[in-house]
VEXTOR-294877 format. One record per residue (C-alpha): x, y, z; residue in one letter. Coordinates in steps of 0.02 Angstrom, whole numbers, padded with zeros to 5 digits, always signed. Example, Ala and Ser with C-alpha at 12.3 -4.5 7.8 and 13.67 -1.06 7.14 Angstrom:
2
+00615-00225+00390A/+00684-00053+00357S/
// end
This chain:
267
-00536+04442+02474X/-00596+04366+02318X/-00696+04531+02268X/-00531+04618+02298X/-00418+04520+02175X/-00521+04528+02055X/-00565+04711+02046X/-00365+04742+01967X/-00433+04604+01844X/-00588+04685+01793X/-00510+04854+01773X/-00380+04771+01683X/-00513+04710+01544X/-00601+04868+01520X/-00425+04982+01502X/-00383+04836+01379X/-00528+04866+01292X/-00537+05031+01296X/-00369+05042+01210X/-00436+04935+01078X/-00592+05050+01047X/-00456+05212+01047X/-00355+05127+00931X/-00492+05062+00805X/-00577+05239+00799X/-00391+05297+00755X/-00352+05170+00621X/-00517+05216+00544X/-00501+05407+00547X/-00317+05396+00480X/-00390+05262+00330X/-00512+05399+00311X/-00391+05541+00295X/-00321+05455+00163X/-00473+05459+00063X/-00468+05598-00065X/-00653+05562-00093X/-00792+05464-00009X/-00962+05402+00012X/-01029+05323+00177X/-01181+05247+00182X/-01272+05342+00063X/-01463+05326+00043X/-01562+05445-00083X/-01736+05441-00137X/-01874+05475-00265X/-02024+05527-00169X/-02044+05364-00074X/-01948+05269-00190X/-01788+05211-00114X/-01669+05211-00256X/-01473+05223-00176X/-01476+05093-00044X/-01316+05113+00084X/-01180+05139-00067X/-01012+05171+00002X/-00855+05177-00087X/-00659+05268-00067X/-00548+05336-00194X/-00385+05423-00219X/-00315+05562-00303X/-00315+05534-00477X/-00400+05366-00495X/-00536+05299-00616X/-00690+05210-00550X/-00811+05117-00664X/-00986+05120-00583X/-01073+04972-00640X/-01230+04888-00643X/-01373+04828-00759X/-01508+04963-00802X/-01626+05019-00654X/-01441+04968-00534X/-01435+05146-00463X/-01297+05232-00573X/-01372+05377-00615X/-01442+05399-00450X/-01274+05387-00362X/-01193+05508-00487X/-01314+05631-00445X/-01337+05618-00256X/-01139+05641-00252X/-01179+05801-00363X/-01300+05850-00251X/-01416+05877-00369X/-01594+05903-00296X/-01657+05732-00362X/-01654+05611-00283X/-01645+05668-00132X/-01526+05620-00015X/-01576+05588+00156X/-01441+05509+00253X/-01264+05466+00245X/-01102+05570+00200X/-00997+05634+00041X/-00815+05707+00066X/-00708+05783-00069X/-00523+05826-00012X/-00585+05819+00159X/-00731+05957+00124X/-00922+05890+00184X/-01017+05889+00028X/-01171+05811+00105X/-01238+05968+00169X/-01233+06060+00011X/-01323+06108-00123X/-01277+06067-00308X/-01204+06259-00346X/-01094+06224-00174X/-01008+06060-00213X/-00984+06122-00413X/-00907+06273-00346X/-00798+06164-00221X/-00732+06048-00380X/-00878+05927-00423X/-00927+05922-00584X/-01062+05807-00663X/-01061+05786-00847X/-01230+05699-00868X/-01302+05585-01031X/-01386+05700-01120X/-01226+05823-01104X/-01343+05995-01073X/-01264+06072-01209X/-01366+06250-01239X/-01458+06283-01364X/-01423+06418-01469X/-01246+06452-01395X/-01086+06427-01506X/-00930+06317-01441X/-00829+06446-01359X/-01003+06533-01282X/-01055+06374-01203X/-00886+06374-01124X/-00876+06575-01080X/-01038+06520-00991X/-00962+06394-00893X/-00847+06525-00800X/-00948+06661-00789X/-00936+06609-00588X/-00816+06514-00461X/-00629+06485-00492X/-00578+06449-00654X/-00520+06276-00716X/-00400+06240-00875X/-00373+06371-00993X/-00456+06371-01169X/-00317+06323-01257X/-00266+06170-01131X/-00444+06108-01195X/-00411+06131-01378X/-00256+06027-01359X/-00373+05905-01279X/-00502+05910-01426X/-00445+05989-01565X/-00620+05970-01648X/-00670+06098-01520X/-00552+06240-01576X/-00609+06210-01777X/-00784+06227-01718X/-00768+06404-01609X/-00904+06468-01698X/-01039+06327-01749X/-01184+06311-01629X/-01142+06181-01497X/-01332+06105-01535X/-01272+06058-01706X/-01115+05965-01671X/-01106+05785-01706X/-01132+05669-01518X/-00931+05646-01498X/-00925+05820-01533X/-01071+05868-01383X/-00971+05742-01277X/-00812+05843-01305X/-00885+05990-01277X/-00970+05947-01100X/-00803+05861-01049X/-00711+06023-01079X/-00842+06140-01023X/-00805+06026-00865X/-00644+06050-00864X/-00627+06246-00890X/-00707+06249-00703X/-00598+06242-00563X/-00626+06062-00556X/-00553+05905-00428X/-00698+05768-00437X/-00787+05720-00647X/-00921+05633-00634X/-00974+05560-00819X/-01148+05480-00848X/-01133+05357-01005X/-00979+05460-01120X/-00989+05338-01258X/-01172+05326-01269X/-01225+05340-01459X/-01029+05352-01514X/-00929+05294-01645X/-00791+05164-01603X/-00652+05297-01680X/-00739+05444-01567X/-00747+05344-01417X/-00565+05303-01421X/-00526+05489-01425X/-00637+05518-01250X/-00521+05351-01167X/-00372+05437-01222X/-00438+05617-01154X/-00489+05537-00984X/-00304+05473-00968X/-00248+05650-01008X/-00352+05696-00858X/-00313+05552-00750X/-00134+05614-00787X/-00193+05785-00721X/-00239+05724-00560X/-00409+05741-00580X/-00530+05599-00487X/-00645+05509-00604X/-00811+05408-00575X/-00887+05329-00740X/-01041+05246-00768X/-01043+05166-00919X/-01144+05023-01001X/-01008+04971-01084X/-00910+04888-00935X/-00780+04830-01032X/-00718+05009-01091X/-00747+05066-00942X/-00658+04931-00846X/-00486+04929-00963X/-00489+05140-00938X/-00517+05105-00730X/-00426+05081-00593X/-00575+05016-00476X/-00749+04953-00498X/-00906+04962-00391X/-01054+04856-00445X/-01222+04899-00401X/-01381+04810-00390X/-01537+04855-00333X/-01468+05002-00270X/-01340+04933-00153X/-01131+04893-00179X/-01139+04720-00240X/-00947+04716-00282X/-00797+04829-00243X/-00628+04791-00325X/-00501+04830-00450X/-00558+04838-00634X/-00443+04672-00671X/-00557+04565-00545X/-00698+04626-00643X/-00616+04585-00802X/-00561+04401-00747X/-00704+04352-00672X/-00828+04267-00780X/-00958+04222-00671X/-00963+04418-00606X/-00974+04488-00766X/-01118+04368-00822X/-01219+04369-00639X/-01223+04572-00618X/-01158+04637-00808X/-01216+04522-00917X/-01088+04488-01011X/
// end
């Protein structure tokens, strides 16, 4: 009798908890649809060198993220195993953009499905002028803004047409790899360090061009040294060290807490 009453019980239990498990694995796919892009548990290497340790992170359409960290944190690496560039090499975990596996791609795949990576040293080529280095840019996938939606983004560009993009000043480069971005059919930027080497007056006119972009819907991840910059310009903030998501926030928690800033930032 006993093993009979509680038999309803036990089946009871595991419905109950079977529910629970349907419903969980629901709640997380739907918080996951909602993702326009996302890491999960991302781990890249150099050779034996494991750089990106487990870094996951969701944004949505149109938002800013400062990536930050003290040098050697993993910024870089991050950037690039997102890009899917070949190093470092990404061995396990996932990437979605606008609910497209980028994971399983190669770098030429995910740039031609809207990732673009604008890295430090900007790649501008040598003996090229403005609008060539741009015309090369296009030559394949879908095409991004027109010409002219980039000269109203940096007018510098348009005076300098014909002047070899090697020869331009740095906020000038910066410009120029920002809209040679941009004239690609484009949905995540990825920038490595945009104010590295500028002037205070240039790097106000790159904040107020990624604003004009945020505007456009376009998803941006920034690693910057300069947190603060890039924390008044973001919307979130992931801070890395070692490798691994020390902190994920908005940019304000960042910004207000002291003891953050001085343990992971340094300042």
């Amino acid at each position: 009798m006993n093993m009979v009453a509680k038999k309803p019980v036990a089946m009871k239990k595991a419905f109950a908890a079977m529910t629970k498990a349907k419903t969980s694995t629901k709640t997380s796919k739907k918080a996951s649809e909602h993702a326009f892009f996302s890491c999960k548990d991302i781990k890249s290497y150099y050779g034996d060198s494991y750089i990106v340790q487990g870094v996951s992170f969701e944004m949505k359409e149109g938002e800013i993220l400062a990536l930050l960290g003290r040098n050697g944190a993993g910024k870089t690496s991050t950037l690039r195993s997102i890009a899917r560039a070949d190093s470092p090499e990404l061995r396990s975990g996932e990437v979605w953009l606008d609910g497209v596996a980028l994971h399983d791609k190669p770098a030429h795949e995910a740039a031609n499905l809207g990732v673009q990576l604008v890295q430090e040293d900007r790649h501008i080529i040598q003996g090229l002028t403005v609008k060539e280095n741009l015309d090369l840019a296009t030559i394949s996938g879908a095409k991004g803004w027109d010409y002219e939606r980039i000269y109203d983004l940096f007018p510098r560009l348009k005076e300098r047409l014909n002047q070899e993009g090697t020869t331009l000043s740095g906020g000038e480069q910066q410009m120029l790899a920002i809209g040679r971005a941009l004239s690609r059919d484009i949905k995540l930027l990825l920038l490595d360090e945009p104010y590295e080497g500028l002037a205070p007056v240039v790097r106000h006119d790159i904040e107020r061009a990624l604003i004009e972009v945020r505007e456009a819907g376009i998803t941006t991840i920034l690693v910057e040294q300069n947190a603060v910059a890039a924390l008044k310009l973001a919307d979130h903030a992931i801070i890395l060290d070692t490798g691994e998501v020390v902190f994920s926030g908005t940019a304000k928690e960042v910004l207000d807490n002291k003891k953050l800033r001085h343990d992971y930032l340094a300042i």
